[in-house]
N, CA, C and O of each residue as an XYZ file, in Angstrom:
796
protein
N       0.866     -1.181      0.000
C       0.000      0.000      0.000
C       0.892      1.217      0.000
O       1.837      1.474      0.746
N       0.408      1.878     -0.956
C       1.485      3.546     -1.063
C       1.244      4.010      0.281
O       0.646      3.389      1.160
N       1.797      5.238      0.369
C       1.884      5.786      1.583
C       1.945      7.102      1.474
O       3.033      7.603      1.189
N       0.621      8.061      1.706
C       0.174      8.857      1.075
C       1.491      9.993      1.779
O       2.350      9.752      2.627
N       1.187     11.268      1.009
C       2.397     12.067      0.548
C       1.993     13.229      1.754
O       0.838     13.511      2.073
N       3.440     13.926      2.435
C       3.219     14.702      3.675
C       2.296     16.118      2.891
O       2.456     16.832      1.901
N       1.186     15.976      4.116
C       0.742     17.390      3.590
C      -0.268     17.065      2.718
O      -1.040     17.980      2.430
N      -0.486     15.787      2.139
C      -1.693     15.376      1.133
C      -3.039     15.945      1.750
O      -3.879     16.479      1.026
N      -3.196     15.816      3.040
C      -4.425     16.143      4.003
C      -5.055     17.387      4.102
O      -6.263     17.619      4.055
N      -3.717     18.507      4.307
C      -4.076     19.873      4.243
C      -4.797     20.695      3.706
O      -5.409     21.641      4.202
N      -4.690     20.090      1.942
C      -5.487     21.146      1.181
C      -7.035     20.667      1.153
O      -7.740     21.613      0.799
N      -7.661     19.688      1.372
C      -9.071     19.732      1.988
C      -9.787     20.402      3.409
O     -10.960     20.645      3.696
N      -8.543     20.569      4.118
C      -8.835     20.831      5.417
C      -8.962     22.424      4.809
O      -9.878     23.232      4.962
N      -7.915     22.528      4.197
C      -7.919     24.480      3.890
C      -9.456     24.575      3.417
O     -10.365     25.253      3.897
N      -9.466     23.642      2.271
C     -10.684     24.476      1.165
C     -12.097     24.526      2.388
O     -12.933     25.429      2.366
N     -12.120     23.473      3.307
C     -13.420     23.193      3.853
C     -12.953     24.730      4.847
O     -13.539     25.693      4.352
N     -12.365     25.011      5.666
C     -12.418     26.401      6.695
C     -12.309     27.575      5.311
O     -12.638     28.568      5.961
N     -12.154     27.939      4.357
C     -11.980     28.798      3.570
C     -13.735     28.641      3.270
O     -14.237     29.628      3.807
N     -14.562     28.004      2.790
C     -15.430     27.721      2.578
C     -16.137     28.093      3.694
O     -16.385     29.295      3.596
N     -16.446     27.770      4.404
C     -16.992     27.991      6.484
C     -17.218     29.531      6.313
O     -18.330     30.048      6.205
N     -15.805     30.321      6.302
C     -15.499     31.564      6.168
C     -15.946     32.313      5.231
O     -16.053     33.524      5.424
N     -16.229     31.843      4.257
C     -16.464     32.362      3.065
C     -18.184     32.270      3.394
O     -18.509     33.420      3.690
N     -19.103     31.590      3.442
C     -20.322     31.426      3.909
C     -21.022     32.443      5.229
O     -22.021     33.160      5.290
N     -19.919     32.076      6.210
C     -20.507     33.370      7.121
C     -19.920     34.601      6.658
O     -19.954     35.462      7.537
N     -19.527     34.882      5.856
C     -19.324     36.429      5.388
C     -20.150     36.488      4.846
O     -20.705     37.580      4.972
N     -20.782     35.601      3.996
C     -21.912     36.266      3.394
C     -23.638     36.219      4.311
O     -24.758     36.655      4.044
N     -23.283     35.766      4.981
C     -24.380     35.065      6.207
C     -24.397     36.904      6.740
O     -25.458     37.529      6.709
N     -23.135     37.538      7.180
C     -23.134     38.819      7.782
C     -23.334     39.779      6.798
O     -23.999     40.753      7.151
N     -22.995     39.757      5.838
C     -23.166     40.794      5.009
C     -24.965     41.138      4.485
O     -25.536     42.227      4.422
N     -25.638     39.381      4.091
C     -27.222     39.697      4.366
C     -27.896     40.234      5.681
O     -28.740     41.077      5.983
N     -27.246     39.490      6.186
C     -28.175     40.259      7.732
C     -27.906     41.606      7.950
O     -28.612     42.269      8.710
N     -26.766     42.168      7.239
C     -26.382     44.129      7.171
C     -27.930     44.601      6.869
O     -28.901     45.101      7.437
N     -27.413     44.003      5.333
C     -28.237     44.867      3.923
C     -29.722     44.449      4.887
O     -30.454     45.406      4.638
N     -30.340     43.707      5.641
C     -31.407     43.564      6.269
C     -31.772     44.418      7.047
O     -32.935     44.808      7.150
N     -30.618     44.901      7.831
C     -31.231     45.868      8.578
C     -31.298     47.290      8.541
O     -31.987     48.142      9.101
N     -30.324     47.287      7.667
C     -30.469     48.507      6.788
C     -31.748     48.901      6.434
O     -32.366     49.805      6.996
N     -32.143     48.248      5.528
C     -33.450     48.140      5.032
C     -34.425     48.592      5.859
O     -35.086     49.550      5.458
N     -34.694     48.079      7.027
C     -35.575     47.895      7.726
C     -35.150     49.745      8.409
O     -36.168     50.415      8.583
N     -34.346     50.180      8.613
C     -33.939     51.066      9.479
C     -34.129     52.334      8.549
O     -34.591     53.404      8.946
N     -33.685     52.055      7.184
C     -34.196     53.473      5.972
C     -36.398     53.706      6.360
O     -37.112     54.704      6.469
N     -36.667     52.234      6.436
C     -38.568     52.118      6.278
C     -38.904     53.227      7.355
O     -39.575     54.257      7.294
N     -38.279     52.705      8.226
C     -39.034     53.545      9.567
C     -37.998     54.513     10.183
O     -37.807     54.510     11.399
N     -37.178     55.528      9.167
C     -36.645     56.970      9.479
C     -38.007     57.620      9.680
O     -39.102     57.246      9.259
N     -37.621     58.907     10.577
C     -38.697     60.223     10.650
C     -38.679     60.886      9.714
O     -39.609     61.585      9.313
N     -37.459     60.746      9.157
C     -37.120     61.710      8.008
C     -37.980     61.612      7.042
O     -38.790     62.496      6.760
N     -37.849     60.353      6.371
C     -38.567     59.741      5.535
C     -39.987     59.982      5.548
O     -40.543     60.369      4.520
N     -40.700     59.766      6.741
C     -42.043     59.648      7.144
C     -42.193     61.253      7.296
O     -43.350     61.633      7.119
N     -41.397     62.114      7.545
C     -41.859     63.699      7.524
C     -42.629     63.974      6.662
O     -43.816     64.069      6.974
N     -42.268     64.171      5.446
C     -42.651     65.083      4.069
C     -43.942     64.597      3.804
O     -44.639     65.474      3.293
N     -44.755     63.083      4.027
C     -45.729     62.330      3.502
C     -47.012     63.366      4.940
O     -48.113     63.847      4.670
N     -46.539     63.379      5.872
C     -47.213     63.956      7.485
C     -47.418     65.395      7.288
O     -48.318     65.972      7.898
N     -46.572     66.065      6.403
C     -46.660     67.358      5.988
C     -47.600     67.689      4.945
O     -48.372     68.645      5.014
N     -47.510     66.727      3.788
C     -48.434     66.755      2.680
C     -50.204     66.372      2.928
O     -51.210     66.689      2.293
N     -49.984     65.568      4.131
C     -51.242     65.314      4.328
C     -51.779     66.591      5.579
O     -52.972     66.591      5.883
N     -51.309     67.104      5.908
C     -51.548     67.988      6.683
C     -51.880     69.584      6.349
O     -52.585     70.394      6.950
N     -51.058     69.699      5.110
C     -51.295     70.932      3.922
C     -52.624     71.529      3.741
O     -52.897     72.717      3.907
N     -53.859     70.081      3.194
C     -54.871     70.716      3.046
C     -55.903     70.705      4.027
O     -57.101     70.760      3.747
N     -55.341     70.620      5.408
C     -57.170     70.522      6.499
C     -56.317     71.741      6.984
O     -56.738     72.107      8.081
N     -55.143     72.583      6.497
C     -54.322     73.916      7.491
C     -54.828     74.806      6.510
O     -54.646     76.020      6.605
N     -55.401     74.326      5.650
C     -55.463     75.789      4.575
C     -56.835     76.252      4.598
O     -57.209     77.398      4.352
N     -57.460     75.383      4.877
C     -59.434     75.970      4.929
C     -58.912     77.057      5.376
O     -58.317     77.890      4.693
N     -59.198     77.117      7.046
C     -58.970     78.171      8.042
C     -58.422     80.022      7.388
O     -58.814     81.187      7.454
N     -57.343     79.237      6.817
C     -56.594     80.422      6.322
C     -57.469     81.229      5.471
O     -57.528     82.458      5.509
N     -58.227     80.372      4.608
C     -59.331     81.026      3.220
C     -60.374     81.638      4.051
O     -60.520     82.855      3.933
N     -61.192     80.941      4.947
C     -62.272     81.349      5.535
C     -62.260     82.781      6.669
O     -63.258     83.437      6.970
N     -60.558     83.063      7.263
C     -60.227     83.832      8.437
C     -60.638     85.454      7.693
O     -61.263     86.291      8.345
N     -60.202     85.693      6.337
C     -60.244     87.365      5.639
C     -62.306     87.549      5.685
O     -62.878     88.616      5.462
N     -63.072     86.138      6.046
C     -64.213     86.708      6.033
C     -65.090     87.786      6.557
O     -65.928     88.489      5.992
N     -64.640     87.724      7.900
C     -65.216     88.888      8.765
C     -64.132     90.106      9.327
O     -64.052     90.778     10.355
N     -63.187     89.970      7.788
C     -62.466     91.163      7.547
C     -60.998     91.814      9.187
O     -60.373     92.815      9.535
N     -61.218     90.353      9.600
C     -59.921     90.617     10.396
C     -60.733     90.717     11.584
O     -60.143     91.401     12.420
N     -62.209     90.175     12.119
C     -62.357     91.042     13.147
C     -62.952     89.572     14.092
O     -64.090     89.136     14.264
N     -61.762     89.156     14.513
C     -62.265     87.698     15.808
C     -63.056     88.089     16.650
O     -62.881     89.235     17.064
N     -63.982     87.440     17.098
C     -64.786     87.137     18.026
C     -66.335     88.329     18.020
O     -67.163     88.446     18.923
N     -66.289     89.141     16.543
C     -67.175     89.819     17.089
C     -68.696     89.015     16.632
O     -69.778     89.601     16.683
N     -68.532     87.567     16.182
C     -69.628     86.755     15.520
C     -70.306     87.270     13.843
O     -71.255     86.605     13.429
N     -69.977     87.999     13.291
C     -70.433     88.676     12.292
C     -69.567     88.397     10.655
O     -68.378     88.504     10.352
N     -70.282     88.169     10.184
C     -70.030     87.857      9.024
C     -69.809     88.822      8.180
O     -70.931     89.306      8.026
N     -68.618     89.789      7.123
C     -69.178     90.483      6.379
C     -69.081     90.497      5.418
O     -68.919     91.541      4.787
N     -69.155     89.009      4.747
C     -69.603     88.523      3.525
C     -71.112     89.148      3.239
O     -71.807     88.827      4.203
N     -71.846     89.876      2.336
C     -72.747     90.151      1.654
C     -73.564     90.101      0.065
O     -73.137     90.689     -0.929
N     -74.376     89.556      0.093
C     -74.764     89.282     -1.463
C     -76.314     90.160     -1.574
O     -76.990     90.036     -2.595
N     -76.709     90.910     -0.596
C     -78.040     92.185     -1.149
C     -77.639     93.228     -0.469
O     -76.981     93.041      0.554
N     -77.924     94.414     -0.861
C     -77.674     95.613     -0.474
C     -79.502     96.311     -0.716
O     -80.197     96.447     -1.723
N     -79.670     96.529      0.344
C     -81.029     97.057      0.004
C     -81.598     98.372      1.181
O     -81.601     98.435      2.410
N     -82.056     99.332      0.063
C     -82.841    101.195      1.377
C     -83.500    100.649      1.858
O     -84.175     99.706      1.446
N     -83.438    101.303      3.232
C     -84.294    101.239      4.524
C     -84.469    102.153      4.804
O     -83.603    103.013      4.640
N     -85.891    102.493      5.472
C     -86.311    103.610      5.805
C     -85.754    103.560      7.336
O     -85.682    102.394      7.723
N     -85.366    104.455      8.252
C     -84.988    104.327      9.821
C     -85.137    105.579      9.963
O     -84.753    106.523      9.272
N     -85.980    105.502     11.323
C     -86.573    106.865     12.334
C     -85.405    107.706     12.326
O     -84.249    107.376     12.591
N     -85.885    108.921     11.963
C     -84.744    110.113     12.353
C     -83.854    110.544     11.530
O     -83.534    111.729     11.435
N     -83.161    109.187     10.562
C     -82.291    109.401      9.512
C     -82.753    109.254      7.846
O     -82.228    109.686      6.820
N     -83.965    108.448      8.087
C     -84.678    108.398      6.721
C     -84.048    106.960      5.936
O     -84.041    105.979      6.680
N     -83.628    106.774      4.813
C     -83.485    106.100      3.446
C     -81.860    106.078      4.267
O     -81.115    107.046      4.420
N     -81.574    104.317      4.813
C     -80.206    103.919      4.558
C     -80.080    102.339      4.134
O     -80.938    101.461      4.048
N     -78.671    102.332      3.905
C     -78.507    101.393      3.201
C     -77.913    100.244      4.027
O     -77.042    100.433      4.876
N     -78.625     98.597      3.621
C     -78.374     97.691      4.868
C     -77.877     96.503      3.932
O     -77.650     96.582      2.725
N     -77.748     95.292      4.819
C     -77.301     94.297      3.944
C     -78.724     93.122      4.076
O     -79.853     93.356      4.507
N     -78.214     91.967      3.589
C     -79.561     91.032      3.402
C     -79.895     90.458      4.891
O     -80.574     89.439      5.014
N     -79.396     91.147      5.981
C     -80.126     90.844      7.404
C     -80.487     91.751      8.226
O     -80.825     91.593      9.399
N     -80.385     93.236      7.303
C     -81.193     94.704      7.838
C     -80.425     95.459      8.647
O     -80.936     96.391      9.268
N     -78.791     95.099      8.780
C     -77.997     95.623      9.220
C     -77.506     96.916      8.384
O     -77.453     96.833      7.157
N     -77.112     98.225      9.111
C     -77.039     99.037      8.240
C     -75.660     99.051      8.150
O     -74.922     98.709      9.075
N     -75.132     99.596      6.621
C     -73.995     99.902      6.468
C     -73.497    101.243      6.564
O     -74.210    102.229      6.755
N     -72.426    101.249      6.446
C     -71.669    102.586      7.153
C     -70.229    102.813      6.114
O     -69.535    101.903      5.659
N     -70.000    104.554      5.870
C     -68.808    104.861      5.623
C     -68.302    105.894      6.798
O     -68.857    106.559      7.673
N     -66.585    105.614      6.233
C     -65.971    106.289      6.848
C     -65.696    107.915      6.187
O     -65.680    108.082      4.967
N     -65.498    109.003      7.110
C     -65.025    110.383      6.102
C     -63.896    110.018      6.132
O     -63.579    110.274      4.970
N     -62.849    109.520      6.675
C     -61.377    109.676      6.085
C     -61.341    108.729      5.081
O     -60.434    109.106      4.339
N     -61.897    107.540      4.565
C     -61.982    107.608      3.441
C     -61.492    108.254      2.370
O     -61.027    109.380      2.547
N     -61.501    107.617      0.931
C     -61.584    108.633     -0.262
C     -62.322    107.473     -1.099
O     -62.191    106.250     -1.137
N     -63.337    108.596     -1.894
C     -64.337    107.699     -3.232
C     -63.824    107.650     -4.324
O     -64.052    106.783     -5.167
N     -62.783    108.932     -4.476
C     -62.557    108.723     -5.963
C     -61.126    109.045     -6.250
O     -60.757    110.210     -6.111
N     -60.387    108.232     -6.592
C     -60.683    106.905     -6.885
C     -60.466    105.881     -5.350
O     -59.434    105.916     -4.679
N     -61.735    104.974     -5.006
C     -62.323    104.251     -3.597
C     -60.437    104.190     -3.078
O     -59.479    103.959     -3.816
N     -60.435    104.476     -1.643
C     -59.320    104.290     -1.140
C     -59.977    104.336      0.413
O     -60.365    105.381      0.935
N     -60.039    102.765      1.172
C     -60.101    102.847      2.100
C     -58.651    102.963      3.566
O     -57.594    102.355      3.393
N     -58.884    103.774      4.817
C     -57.545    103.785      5.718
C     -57.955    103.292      6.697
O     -57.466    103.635      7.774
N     -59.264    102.065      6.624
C     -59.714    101.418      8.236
C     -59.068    100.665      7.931
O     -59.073     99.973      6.913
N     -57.897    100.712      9.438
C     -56.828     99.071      9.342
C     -56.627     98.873     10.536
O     -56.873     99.794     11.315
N     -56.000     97.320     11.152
C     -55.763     97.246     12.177
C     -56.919     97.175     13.307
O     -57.873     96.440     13.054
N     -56.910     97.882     14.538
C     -57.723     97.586     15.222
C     -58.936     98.049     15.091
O     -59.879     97.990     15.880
N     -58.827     98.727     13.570
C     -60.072     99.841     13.091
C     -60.888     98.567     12.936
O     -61.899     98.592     13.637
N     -60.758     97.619     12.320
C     -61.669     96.675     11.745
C     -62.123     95.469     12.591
O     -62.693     94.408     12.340
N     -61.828     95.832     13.261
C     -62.332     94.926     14.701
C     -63.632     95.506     15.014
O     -64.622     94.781     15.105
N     -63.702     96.931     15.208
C     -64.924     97.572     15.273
C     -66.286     97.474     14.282
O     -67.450     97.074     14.245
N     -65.216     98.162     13.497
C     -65.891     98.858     11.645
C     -65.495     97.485     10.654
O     -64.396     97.346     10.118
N     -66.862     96.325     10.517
C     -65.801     95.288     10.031
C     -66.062     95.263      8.279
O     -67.185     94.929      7.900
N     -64.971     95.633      7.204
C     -65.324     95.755      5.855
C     -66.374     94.982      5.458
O     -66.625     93.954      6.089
N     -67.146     95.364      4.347
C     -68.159     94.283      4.590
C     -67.452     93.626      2.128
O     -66.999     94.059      1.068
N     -67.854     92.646      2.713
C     -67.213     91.936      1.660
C     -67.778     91.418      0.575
O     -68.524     90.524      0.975
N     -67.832     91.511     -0.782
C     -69.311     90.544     -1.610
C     -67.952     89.729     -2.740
O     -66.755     89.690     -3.025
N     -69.684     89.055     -3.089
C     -68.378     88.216     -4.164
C     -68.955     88.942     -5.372
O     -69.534     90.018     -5.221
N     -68.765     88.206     -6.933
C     -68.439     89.031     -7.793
C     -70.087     89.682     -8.382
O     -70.108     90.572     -9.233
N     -70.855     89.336     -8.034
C     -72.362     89.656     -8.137
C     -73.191     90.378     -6.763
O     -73.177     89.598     -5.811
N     -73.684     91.286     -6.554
C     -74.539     91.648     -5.858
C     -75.925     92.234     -6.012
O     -76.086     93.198     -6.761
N     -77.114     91.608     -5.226
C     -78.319     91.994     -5.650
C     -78.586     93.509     -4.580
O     -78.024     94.003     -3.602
N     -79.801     93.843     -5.462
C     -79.722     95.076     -4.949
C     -81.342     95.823     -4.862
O     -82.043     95.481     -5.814
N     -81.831     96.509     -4.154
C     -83.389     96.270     -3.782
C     -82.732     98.045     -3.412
O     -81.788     98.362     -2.689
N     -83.717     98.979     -4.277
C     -83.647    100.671     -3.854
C     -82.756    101.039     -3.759
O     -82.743    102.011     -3.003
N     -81.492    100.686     -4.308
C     -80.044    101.446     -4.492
C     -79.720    101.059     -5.864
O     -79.802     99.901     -6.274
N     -79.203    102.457     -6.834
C     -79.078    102.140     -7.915
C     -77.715    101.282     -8.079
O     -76.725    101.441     -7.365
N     -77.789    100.657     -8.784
C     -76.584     99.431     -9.268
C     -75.629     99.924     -9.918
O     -74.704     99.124    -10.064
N     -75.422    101.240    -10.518
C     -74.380    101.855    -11.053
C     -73.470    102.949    -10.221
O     -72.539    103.700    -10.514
N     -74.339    102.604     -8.851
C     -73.380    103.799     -8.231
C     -72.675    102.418     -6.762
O     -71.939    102.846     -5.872
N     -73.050    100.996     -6.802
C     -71.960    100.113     -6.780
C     -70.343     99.841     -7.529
O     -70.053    100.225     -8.662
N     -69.394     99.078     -6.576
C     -68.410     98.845     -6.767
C     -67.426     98.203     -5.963
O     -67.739     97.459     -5.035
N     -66.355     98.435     -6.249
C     -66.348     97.459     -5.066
C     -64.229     97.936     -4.926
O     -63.870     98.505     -5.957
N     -63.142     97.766     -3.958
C     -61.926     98.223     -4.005
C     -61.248     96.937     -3.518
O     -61.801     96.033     -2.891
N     -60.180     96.984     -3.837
C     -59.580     95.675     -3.592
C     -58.893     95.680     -2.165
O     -57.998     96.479     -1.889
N     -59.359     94.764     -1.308
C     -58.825     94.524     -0.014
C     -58.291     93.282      0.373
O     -59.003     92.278      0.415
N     -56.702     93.262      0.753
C     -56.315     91.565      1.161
C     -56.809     90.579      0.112
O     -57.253     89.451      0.322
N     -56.700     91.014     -0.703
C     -57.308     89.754     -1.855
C     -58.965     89.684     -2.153
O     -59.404     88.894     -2.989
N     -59.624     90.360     -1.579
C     -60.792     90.357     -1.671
C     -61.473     91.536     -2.148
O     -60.803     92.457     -2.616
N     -62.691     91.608     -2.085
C     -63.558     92.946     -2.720
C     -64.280     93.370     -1.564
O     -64.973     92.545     -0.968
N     -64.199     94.699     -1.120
C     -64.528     95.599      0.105
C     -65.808     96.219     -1.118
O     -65.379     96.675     -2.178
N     -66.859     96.198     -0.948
C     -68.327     97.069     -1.462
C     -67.952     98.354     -1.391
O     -67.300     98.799     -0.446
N     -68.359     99.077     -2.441
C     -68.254    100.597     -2.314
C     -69.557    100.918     -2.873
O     -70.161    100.038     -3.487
N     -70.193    102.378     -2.697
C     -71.225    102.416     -2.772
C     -70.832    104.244     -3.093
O     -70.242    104.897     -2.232
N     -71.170    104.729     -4.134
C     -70.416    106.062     -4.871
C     -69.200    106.098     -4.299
O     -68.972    106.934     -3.425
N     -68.333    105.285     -4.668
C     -67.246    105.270     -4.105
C     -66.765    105.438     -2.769
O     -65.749    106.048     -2.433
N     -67.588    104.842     -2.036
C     -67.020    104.989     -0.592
C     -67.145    103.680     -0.028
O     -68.216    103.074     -0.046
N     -65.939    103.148      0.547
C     -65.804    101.686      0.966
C     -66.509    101.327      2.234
O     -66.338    101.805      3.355
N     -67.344    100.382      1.839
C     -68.708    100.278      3.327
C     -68.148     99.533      4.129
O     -67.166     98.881      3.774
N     -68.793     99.439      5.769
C     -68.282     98.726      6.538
C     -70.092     98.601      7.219
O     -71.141     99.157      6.892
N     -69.630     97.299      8.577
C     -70.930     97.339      9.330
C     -70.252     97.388     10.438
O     -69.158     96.839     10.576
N     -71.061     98.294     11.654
C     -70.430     98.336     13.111
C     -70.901     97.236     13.873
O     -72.056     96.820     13.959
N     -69.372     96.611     14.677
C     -69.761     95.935     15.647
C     -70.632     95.797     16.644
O     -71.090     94.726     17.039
N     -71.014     97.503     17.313
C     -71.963     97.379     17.612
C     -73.369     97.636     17.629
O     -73.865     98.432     18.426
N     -74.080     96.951     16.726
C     -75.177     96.606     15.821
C     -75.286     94.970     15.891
O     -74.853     94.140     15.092
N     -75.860     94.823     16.863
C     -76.506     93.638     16.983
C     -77.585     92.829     16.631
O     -77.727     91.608     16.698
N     -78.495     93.933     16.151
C     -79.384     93.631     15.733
C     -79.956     94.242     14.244
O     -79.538     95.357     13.932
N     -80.714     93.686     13.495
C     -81.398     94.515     12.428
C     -81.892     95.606     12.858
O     -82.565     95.469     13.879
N     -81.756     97.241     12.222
C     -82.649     98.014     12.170
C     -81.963     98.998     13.167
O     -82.425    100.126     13.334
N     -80.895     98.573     13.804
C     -80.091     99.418     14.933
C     -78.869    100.335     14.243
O     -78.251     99.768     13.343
N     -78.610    101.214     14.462
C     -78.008    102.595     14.411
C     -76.791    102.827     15.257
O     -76.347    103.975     15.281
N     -76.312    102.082     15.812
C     -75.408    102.193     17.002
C     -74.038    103.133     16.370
O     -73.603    103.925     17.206
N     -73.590    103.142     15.538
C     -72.540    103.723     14.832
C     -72.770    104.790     14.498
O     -71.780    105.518     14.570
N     -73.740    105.308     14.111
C     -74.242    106.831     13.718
C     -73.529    108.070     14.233
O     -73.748    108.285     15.425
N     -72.794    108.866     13.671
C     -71.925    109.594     14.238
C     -70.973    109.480     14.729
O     -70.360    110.547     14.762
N     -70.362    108.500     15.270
C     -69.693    107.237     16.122
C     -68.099    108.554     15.503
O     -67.629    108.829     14.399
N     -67.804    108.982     16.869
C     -66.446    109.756     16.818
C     -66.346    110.922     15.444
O     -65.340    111.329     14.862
N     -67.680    111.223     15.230
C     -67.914    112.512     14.262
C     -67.075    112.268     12.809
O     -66.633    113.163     12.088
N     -66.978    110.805     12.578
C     -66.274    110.461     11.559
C     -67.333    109.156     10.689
O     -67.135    108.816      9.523
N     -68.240    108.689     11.424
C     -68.662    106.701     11.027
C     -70.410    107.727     10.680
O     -71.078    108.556     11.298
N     -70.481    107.144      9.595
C     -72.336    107.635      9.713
C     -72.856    106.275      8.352
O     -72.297    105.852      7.340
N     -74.130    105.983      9.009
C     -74.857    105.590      8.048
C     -74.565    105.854      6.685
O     -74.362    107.061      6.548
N     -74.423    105.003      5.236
C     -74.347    105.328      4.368
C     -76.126    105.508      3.557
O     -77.139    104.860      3.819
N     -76.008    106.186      2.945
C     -77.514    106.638      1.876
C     -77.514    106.161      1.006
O     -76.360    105.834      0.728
N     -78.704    105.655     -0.245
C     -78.961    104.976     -1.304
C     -78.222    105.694     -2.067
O     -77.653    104.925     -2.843
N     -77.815    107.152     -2.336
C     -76.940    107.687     -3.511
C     -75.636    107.820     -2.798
O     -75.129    108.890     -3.134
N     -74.716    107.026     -1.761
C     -73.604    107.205     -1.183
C     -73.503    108.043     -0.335
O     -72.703    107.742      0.551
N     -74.291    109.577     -0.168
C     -74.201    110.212      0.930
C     -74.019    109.760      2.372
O     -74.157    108.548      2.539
N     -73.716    110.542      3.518
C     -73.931    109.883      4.638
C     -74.999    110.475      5.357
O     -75.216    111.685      5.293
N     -75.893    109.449      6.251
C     -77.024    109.919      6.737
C     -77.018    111.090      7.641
O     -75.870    111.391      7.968
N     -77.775    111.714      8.060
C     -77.891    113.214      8.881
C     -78.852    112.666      9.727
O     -79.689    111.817      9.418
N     -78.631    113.385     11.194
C     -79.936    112.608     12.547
C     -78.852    111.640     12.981
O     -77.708    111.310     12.670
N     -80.126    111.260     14.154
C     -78.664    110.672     15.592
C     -80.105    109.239     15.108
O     -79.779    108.180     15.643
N     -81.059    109.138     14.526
C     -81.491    107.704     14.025
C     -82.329    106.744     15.803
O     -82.763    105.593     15.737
C-alpha cells in the first residue's frame, strides 16, 4: 500500500475552513443589507414630508375662511354680503343695509374717488369691511353707483365710491349704534351720501 504524501491532508482541510469563512461572510453581510433596510422604512425623516403633505390641506381651509369677517375675531359677524337694500330708519330716513337689515356705514377719512379705504388694524375689529363676491343683488339702491376696491385679496363694497363697513356694535337689524360714532362713522344713503340725525 502507497503511503500517502506529507501534507496530502491539508489542502481539503484548507478548502473546507476557507469555505466555512467564506459562507458566514456572506451570512453577515445579508443580515447588514437587512437591517439597513428595515432602518431606511421607519426613518422620521422619511415619514416627515408624507405627514406634511397630508396635513397641507385641512391647514389651509382656516386660512381662506379667516379674511371673512375682515380681520375682526370674536365679534360673531359675518361680512360677507350678497343684497344691499334702502331702509327707511326713524330720524335718519333712506339707509342702506345688507340682506339681514344691518345698516352699512362709511368712513369720512376715506376717499371715493378713486375708492381708497384707511380702516386698518384695530379699526376693523370695530368697523368690520363688509365683503361681496363678484355679483350683488340690490333692492332701492341704484346698481351703477356700486363697486367694489380691492382689499387683502378680496372685494370691500363701495357704494359712490365709498368703501362700506358694518359696526360691531349693531346687533341687531334696524339698529343705528354707529351713527356719528367719533364725528367720523355715519350711516351710508342709497346715492352714497352719509345719513344726517342721531337715528
Amino acid at each position: 500500500m502507497a503511503t500517502p504524501k506529507k501534507g496530502s491532508s491539508v489542502t481539503p482541510h484548507r478548502v473546507l475552513l476557507a469555505s466555512a469563512a467564506g459562507l458566514a461572510s456572506v451570512f453577515l453581510l445579508a443580515a447588514c443589507g437587512s437591517s439597513n433596510d428595515n432602518a431606511s422604512g421607519t426613518s422620521p425623516v422619511a415619514s416627515a414630508p408624507a405627514t406634511t403633505a397630508a396635513a397641507d390641506p385641512t391647514t389651509s381651509a382656516p386660512a381662506a375662511s379667516a379674511p371673512a369677517d375682515g380681520g375682526n375675531s370674536g365679534s360673531g359677524q359675518s361680512a360677507t354680503t350678497t343684497l344691499v337694500t334702502a331702509k327707511a330708519m326713524t330720524g335718519v330716513g333712506d339707509v342702506v343695509t345688507d340682506e339681514k337689515g344691518r345698516a352699512l356705514y362709511r368712513y369720512d377719512k376715506d376717499r371715493p374717488n378713486p375708492s381708497r379705504w384707511t380702516c386698518t388694524g384695530d379699526c376693523v375689529k370695530t368697523w368690520i369691511p363688509v365683503i361681496v363676491p363678484d355679483s350683488v343683488r340690490t333692492a332701492g339702491v341704484r346698481k351703477t353707483l356700486l363697486g367694489t376696491v380691492h382689499r387683502d385679496g378680496q372685494k370691500q363694497l363701495t357704494l359712490g365710491g365709498w368703501p362700506l363697513y358694518r359696526y360691531a356694535g349693531d346687533t341687531a337689524a334696524g339698529q343705528l349704534n354707529g351713527q356719528g360714532k367719533d364725528g367720523q362713522w355715519y350711516a351710508v344713503t342709497p346715492s352714497g351720501d352719509k345719513a344726517t340725525g342721531t337715528g
